[in-house]
TIVO-2410 file (N, C-alpha, C; in nm, 3 decimals):
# residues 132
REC num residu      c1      c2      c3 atome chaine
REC   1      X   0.085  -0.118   0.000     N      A
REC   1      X   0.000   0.000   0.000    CA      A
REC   1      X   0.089   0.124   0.000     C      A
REC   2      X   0.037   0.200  -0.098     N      A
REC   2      X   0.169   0.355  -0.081    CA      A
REC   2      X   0.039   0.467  -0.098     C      A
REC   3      X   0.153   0.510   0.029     N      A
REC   3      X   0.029   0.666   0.060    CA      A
REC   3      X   0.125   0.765  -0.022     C      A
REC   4      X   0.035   0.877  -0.068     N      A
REC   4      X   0.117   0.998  -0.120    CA      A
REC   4      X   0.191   1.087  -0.003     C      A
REC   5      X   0.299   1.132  -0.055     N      A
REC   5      X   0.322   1.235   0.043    CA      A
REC   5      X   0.265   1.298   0.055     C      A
REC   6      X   0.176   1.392   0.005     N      A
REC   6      X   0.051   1.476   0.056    CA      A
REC   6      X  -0.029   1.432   0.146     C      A
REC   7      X  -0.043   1.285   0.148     N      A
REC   7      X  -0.151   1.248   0.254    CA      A
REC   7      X  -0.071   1.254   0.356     C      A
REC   8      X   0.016   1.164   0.344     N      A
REC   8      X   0.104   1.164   0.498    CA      A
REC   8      X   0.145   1.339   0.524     C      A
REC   9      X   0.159   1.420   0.488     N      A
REC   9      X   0.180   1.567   0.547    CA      A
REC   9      X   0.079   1.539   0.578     C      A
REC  10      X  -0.065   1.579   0.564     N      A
REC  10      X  -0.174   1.590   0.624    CA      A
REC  10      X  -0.177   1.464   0.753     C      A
REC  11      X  -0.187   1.377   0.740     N      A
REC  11      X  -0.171   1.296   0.853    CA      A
REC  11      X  -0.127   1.314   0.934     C      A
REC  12      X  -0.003   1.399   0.908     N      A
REC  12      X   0.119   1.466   1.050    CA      A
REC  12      X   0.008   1.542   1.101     C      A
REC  13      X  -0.063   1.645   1.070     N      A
REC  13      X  -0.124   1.731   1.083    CA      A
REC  13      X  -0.232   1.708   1.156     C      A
REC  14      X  -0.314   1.615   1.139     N      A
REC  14      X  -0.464   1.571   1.196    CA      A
REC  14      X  -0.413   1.493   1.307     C      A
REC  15      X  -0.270   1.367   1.308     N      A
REC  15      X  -0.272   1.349   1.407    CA      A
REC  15      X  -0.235   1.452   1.519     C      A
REC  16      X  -0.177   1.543   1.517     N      A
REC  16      X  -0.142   1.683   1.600    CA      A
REC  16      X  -0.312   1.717   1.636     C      A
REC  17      X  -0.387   1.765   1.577     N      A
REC  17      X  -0.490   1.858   1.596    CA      A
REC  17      X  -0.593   1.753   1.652     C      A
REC  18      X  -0.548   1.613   1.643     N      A
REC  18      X  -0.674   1.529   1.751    CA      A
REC  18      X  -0.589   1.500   1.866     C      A
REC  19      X  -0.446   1.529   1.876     N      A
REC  19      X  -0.447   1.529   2.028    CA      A
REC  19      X  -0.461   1.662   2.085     C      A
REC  20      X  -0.446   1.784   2.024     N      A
REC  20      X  -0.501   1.902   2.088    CA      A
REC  20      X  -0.666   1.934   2.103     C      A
REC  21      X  -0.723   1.817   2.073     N      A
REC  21      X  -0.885   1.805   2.089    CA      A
REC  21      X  -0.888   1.811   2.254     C      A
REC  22      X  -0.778   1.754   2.305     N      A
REC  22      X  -0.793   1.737   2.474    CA      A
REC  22      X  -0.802   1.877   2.513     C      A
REC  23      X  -0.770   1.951   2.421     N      A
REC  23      X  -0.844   2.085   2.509    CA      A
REC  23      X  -0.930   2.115   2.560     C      A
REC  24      X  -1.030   2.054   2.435     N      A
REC  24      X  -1.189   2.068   2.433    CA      A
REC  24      X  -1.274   1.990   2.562     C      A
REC  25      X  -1.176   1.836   2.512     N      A
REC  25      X  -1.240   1.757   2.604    CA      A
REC  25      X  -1.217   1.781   2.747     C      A
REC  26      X  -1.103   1.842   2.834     N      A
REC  26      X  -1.062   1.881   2.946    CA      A
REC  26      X  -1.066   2.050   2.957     C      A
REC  27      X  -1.165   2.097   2.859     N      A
REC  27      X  -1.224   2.239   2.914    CA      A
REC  27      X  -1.099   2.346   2.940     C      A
REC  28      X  -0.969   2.273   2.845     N      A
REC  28      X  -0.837   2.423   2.857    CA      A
REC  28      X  -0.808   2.301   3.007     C      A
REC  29      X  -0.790   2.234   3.043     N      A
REC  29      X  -0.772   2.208   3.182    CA      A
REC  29      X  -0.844   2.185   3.282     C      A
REC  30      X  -0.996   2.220   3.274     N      A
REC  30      X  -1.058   2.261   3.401    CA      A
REC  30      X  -1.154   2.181   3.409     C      A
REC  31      X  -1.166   2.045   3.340     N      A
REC  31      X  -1.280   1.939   3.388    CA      A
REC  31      X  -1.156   1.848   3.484     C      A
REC  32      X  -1.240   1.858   3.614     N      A
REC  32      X  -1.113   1.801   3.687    CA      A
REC  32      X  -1.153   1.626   3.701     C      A
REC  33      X  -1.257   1.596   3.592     N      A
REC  33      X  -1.308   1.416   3.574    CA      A
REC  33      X  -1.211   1.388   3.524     C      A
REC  34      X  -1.161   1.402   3.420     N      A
REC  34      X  -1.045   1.347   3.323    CA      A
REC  34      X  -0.939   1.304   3.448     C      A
REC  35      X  -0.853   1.376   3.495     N      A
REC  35      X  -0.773   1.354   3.551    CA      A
REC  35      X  -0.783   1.277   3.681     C      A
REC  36      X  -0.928   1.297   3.759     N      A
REC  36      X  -0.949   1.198   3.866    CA      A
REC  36      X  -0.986   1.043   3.832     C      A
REC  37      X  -1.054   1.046   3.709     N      A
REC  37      X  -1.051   0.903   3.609    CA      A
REC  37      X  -0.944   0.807   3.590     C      A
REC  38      X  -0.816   0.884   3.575     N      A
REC  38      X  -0.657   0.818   3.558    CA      A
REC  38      X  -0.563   0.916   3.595     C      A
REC  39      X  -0.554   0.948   3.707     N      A
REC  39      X  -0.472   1.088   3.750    CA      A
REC  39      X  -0.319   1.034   3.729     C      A
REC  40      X  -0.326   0.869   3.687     N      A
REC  40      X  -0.124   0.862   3.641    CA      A
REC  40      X  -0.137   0.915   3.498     C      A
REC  41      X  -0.204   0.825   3.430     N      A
REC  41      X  -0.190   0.920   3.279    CA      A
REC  41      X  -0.249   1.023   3.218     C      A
REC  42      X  -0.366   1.070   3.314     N      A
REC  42      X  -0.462   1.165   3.231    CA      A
REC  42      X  -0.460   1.286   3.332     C      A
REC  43      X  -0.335   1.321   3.416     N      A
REC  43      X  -0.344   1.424   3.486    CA      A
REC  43      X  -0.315   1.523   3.412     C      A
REC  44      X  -0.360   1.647   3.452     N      A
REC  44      X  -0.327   1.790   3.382    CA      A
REC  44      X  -0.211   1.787   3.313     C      A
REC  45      X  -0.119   1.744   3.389     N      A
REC  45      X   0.059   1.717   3.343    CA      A
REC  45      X   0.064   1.635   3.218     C      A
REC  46      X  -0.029   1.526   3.217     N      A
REC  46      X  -0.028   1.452   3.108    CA      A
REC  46      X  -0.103   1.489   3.005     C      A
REC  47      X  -0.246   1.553   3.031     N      A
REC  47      X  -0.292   1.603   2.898    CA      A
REC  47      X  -0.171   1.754   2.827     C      A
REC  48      X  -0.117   1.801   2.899     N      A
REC  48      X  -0.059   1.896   2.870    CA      A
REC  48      X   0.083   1.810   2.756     C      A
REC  49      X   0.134   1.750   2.795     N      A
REC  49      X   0.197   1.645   2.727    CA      A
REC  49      X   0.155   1.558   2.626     C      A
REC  50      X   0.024   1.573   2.576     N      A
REC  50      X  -0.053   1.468   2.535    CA      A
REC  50      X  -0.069   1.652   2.392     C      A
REC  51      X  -0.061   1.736   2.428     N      A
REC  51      X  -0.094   1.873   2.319    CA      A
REC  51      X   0.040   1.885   2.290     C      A
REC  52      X   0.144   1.861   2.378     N      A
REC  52      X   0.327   1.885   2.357    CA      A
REC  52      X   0.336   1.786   2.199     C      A
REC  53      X   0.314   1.686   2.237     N      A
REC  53      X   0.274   1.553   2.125    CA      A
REC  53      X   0.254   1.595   1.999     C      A
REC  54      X   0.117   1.648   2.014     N      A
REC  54      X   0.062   1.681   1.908    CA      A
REC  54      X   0.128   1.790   1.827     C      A
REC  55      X   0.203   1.877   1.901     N      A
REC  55      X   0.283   2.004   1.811    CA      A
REC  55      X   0.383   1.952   1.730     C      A
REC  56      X   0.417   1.828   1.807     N      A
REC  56      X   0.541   1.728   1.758    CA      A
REC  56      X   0.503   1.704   1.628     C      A
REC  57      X   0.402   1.626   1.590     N      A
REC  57      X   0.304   1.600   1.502    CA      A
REC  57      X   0.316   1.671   1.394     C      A
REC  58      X   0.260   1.825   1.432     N      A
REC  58      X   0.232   1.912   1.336    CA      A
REC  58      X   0.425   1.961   1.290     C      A
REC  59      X   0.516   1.907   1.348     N      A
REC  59      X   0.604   2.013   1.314    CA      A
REC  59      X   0.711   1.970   1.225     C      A
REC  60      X   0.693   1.809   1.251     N      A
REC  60      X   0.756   1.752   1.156    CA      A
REC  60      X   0.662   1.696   0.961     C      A
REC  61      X   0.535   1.764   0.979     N      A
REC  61      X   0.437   1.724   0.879    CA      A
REC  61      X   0.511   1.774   0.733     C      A
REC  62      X   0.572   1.840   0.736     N      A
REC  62      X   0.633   1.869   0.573    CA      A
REC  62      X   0.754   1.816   0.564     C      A
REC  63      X   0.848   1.737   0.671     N      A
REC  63      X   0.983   1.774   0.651    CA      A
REC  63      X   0.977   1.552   0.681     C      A
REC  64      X   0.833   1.514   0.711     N      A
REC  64      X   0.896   1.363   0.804    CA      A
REC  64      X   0.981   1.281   0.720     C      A
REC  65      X   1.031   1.278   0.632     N      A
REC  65      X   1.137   1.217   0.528    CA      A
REC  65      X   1.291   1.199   0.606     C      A
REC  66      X   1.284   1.331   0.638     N      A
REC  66      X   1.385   1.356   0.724    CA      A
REC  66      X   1.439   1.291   0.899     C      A
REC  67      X   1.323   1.314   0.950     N      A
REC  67      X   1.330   1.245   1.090    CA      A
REC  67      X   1.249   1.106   1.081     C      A
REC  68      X   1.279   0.981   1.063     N      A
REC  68      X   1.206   0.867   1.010    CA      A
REC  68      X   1.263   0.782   1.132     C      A
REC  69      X   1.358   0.842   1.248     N      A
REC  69      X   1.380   0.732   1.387    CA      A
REC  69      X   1.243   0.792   1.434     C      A
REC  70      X   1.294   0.917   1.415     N      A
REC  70      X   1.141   1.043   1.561    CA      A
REC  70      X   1.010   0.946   1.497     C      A
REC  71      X   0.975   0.954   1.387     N      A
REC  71      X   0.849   0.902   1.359    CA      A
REC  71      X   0.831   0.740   1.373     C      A
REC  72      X   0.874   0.608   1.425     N      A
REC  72      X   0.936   0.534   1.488    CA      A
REC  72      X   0.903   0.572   1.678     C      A
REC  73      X   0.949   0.645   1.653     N      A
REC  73      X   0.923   0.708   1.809    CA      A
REC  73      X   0.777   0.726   1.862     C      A
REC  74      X   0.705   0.844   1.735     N      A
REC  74      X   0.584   0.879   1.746    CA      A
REC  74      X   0.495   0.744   1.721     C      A
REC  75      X   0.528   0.602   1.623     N      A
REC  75      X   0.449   0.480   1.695    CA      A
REC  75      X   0.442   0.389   1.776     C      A
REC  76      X   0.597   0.419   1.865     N      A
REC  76      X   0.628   0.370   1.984    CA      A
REC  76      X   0.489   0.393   2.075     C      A
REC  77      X   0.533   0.569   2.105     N      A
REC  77      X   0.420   0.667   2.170    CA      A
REC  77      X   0.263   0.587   2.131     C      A
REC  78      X   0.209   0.612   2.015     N      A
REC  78      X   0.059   0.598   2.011    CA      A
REC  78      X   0.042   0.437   2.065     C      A
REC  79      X   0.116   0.359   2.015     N      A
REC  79      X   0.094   0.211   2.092    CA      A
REC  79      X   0.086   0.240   2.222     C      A
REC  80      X   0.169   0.242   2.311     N      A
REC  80      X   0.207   0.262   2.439    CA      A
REC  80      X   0.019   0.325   2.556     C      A
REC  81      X  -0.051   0.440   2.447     N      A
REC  81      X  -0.110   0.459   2.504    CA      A
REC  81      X  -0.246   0.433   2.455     C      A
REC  82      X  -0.220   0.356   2.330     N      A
REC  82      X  -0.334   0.252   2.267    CA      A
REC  82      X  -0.357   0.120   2.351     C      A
REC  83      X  -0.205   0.077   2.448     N      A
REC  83      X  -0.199  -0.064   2.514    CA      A
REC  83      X  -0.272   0.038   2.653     C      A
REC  84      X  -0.226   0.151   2.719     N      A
REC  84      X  -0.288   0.170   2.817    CA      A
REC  84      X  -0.471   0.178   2.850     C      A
REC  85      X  -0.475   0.217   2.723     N      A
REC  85      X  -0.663   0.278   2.729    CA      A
REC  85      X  -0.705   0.110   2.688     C      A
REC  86      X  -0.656   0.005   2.608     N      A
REC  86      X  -0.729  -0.096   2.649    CA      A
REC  86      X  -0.758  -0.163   2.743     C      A
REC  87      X  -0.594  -0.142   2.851     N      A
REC  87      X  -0.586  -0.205   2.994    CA      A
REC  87      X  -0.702  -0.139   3.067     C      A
REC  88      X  -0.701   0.003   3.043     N      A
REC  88      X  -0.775   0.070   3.131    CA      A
REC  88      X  -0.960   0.056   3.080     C      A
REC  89      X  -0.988   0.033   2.956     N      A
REC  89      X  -1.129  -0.021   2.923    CA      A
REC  89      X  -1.149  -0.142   2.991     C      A
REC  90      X  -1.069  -0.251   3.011     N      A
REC  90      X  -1.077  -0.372   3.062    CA      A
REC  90      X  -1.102  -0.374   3.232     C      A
REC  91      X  -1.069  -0.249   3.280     N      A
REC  91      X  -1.072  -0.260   3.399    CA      A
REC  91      X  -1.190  -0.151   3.445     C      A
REC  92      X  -1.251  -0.084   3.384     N      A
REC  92      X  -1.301   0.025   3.408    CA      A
REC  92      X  -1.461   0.015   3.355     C      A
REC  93      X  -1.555   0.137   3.384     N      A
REC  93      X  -1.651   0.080   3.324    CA      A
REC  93      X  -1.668   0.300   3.225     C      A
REC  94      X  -1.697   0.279   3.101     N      A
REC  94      X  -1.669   0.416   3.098    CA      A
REC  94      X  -1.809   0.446   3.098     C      A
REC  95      X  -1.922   0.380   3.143     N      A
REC  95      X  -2.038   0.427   3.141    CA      A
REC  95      X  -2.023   0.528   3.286     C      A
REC  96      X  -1.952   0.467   3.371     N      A
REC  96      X  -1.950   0.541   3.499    CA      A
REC  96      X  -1.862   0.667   3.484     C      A
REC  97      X  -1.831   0.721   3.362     N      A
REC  97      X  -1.741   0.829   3.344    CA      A
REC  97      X  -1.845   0.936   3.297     C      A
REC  98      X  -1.905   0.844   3.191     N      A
REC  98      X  -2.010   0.955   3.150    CA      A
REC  98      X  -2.108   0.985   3.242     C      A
REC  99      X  -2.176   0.934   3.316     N      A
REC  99      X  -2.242   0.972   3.453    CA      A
REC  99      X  -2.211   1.102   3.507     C      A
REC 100      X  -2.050   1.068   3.509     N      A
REC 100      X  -1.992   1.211   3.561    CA      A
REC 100      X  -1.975   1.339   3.500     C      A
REC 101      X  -1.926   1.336   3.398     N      A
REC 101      X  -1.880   1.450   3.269    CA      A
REC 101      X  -1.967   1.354   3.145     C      A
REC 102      X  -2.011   1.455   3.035     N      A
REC 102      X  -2.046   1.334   2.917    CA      A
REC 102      X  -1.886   1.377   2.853     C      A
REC 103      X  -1.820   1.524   2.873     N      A
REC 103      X  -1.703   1.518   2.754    CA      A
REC 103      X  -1.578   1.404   2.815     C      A
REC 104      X  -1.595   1.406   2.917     N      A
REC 104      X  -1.468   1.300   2.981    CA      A
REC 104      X  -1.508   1.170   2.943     C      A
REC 105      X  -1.646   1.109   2.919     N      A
REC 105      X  -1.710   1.043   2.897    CA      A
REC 105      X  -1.665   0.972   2.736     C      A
REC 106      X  -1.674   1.070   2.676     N      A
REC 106      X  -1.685   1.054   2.539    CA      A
REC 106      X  -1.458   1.081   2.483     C      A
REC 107      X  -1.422   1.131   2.592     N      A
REC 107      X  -1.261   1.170   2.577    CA      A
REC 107      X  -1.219   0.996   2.605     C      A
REC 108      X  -1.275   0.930   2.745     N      A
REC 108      X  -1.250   0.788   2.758    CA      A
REC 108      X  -1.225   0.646   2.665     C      A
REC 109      X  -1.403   0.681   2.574     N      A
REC 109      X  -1.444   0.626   2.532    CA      A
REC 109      X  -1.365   0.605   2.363     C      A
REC 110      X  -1.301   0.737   2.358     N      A
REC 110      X  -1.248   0.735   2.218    CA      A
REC 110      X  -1.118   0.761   2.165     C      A
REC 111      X  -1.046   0.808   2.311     N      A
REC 111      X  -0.915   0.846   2.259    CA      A
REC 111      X  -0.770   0.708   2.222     C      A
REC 112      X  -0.848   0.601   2.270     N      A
REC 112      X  -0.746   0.482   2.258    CA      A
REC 112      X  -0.761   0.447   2.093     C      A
REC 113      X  -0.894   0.459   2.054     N      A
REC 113      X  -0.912   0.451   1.887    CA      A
REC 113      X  -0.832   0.551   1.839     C      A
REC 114      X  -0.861   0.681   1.869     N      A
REC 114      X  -0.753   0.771   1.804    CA      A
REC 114      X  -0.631   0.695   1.774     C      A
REC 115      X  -0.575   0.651   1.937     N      A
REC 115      X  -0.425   0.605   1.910    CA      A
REC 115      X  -0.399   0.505   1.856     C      A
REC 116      X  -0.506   0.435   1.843     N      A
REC 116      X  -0.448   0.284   1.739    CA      A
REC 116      X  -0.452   0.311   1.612     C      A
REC 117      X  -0.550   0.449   1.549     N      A
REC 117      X  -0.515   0.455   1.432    CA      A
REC 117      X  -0.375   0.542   1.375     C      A
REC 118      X  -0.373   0.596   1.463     N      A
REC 118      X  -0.222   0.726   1.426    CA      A
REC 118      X  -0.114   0.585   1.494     C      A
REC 119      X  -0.134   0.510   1.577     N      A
REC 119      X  -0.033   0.376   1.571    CA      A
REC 119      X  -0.039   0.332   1.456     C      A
REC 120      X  -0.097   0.288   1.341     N      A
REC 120      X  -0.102   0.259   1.235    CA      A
REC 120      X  -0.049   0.334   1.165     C      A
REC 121      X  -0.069   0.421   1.120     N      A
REC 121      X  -0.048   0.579   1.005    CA      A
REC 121      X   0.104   0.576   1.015     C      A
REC 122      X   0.152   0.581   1.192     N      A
REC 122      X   0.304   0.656   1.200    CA      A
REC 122      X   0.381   0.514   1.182     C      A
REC 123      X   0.341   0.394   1.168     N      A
REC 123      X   0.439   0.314   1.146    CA      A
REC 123      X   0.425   0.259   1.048     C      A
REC 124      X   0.298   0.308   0.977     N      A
REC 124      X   0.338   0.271   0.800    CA      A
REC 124      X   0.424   0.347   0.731     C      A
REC 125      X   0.439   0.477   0.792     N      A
REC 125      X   0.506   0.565   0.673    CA      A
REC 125      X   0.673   0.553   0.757     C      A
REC 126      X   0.675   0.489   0.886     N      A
REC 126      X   0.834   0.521   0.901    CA      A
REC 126      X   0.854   0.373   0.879     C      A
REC 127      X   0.788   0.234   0.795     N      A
REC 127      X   0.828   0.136   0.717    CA      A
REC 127      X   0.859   0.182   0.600     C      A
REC 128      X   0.807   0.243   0.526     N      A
REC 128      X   0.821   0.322   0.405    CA      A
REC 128      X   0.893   0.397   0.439     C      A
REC 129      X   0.939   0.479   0.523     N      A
REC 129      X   1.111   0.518   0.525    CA      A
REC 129      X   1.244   0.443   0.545     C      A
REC 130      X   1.186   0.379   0.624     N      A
REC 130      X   1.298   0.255   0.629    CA      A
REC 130      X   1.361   0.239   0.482     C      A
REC 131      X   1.242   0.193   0.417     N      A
REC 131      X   1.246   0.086   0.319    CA      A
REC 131      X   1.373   0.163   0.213     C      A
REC 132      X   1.342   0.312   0.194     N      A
REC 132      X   1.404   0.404   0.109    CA      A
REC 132      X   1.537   0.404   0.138     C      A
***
């Protein structure tokens, strides 16, 4: 399968701007559900890190030819917290999230899909760098 480079720039891009969605979903910071939900990974500190990410994202989107370990890196990253949000679906119930917040609710419920697909995206195109 070969993606264009145009798509993959854009890909850099969208994956950046859906992890700065945690803005939305954590209210700039101030839904304090998110973080009492998983205060190891989803504390303020971590969503703030979780938008650091995403700039990452956006900054290498025209140039990723170039940095093809970093992007390697960036599907290290999305696995890592694609394996956490399943551990944490398995143990959790996210109906009891939405009870509380519906956006923490719906941030629970969807951000591990995010990461399994940008886990996909970032380690197809740094196989296809490899490969070059």
């Amino acid at each position: 399968m070969t993606i264009k480079s145009g798509t993959i720039t854009k890909g850099f891009v969208v994956a950046g701007l859906m992890n700065m969605a945690v803005l939305v979903f954590s209210r700039f910071f101030t839904n304090s559900v998110i973080p009492e939900t998983d205060p190891v990974v989803m504390s303020n500190f971590g969503l703030l890190m979780i938008v650091v990410w995403g700039l990452a994202y956006i900054s290498v989107a025209k140039h990723y030819p170039s940095v093809k370990w970093l992007i390697g890196v960036f599907a290290v990253e999305k696995f890592i917290y694609g394996f956490i949000w399943i551990k944490w679906m398995l143990n959790h119930n996210v109906l009891d999230v939405f009870a509380k917040d519906k956006m923490a609710g719906i941030y629970f419920a969807i951000y591990g899909v995010n990461d399994w697909i940008f886990f996909i995206f970032f380690i197809l195109v740094f196989i296809r760098l490899i490969k070059v």
